[in-house]
C-alpha positions in Angstrom: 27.3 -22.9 24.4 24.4 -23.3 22.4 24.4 -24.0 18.8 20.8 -22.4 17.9 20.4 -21.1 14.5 18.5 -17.4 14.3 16.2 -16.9 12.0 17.1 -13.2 10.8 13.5 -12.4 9.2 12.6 -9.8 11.0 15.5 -7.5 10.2 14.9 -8.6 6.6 10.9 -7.4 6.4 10.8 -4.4 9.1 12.8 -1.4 8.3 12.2 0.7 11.6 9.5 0.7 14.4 7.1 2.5 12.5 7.0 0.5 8.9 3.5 -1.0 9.4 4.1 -2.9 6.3 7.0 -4.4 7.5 5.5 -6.2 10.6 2.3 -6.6 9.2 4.6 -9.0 6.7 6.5 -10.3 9.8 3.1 -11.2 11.3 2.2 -13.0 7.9 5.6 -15.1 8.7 5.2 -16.0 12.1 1.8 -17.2 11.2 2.9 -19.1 8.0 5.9 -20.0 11.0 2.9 -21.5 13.7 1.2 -23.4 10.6 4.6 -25.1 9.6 5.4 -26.2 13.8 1.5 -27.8 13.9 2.4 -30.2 10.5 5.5 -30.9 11.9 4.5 -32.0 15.3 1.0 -33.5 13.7 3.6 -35.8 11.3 6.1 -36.6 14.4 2.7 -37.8 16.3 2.7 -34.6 18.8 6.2 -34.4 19.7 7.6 -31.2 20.2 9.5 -29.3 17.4 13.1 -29.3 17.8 14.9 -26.3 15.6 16.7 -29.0 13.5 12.9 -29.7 12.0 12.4 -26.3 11.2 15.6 -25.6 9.4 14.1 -26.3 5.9 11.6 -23.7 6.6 14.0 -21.1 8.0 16.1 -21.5 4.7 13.1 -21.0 2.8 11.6 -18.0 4.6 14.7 -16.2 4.3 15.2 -16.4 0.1 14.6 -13.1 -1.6 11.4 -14.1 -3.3 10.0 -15.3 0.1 10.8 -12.1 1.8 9.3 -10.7 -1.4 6.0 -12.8 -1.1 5.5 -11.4 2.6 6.0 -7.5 1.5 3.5 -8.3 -1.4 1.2 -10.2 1.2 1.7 -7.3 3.7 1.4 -5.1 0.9 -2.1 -6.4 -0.5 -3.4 -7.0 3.0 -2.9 -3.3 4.0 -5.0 -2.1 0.7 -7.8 -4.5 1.4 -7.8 -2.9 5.0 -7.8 0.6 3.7 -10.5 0.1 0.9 -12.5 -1.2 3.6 -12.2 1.2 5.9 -12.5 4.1 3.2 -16.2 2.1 1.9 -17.2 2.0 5.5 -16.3 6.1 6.3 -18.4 6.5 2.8 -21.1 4.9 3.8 -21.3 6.5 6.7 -21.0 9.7 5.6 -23.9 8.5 2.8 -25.9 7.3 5.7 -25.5 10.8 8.2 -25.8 12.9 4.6 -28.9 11.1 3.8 -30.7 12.1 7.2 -29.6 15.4 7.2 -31.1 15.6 3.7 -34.6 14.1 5.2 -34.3 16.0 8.2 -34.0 19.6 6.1 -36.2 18.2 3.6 -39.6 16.5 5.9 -42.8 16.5 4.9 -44.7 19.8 6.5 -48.0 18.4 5.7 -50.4 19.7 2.9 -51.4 23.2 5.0 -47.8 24.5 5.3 -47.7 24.0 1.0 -51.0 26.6 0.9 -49.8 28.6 3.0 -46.6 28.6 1.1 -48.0 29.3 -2.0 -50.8 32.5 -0.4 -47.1 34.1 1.2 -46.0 33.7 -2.7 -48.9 35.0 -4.0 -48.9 38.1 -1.8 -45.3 38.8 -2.0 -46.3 38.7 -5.6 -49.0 40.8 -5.6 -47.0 43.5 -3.4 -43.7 43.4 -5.4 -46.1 44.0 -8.8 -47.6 47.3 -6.5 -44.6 48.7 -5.7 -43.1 47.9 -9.1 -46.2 50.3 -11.1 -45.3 52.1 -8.1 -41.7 53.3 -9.6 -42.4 53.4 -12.4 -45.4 55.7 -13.1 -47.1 52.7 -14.5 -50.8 53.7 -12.5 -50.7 57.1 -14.4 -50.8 55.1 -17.5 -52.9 52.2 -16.6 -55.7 55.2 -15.4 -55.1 56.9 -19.2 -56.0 53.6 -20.9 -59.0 52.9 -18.7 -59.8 56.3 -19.3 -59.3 55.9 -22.7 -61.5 52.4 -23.3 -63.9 54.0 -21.4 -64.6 56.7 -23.9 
């Protein structure tokens, strides 16, 4: 019978299959984990880890304020992801906003301005017409004419 120690970290940081946080800060562990096992076997000239070297940092990972360091870690890594991917959604939204905006908005050239402004100017004209129109206002413009006239 073997008398391996488990390391119980991973019922300590995840709290179900879907707690991202949780084994995001398990993978922060396993990582810290990989880093430990190279200066080990770098200061034991390349031999291989036995479980007895890693014992100090199997105690350590488990204390509360470790397990608290990888939530925080897990934490703060999840917010850096999300900021980033909320500036790069805005930015693209920016960039497809901006060429609708030039698309709606392109230069016609200076003949389609004139013949903005003579549609205007007729519209103008015709609205003014119809406006004397209702209201009697010829009948009064010809009485004045008539009037200067004399």
């Amino acid at each position: 019978m073997s008398n391996k120690q488990f390391n119980f970290i991973y019922d300590k940081l995840v709290k179900g299959e879907n707690d991202i946080l949780g084994h995001i800060a398990y993978s922060i562990y396993k990582n810290q984990k990989r880093e430990e096992i190279a200066k080990i076997k770098l200061k034991n000239g390349g031999k291989d880890v036995t479980d007895e070297d890693l014992v100090p940092f199997v105690e350590l990972s488990q204390r509360d304020s470790q397990v608290r360091f990888y939530k925080d870690r897990a934490t703060m890594l999840a917010q850096l992801f999300l900021d980033e991917a909320v500036a790069q959604d805005l930015e693209e939204a920016r960039r497809r906003q901006e060429a609708e905006f030039i698309r709606n908005h392109k230069d016609h050239g200076f003949m389609y301005g004139v013949w903005q402004g003579v549609a205007a100017s007729v519209i103008f004209v015709l609205a003014g017409f119809a406006f004397l129109m209702a209201t009697g206002g010829w009948a009064r413009i010809g009485k004045a004419l008539i009037e200067i006239a004399k």
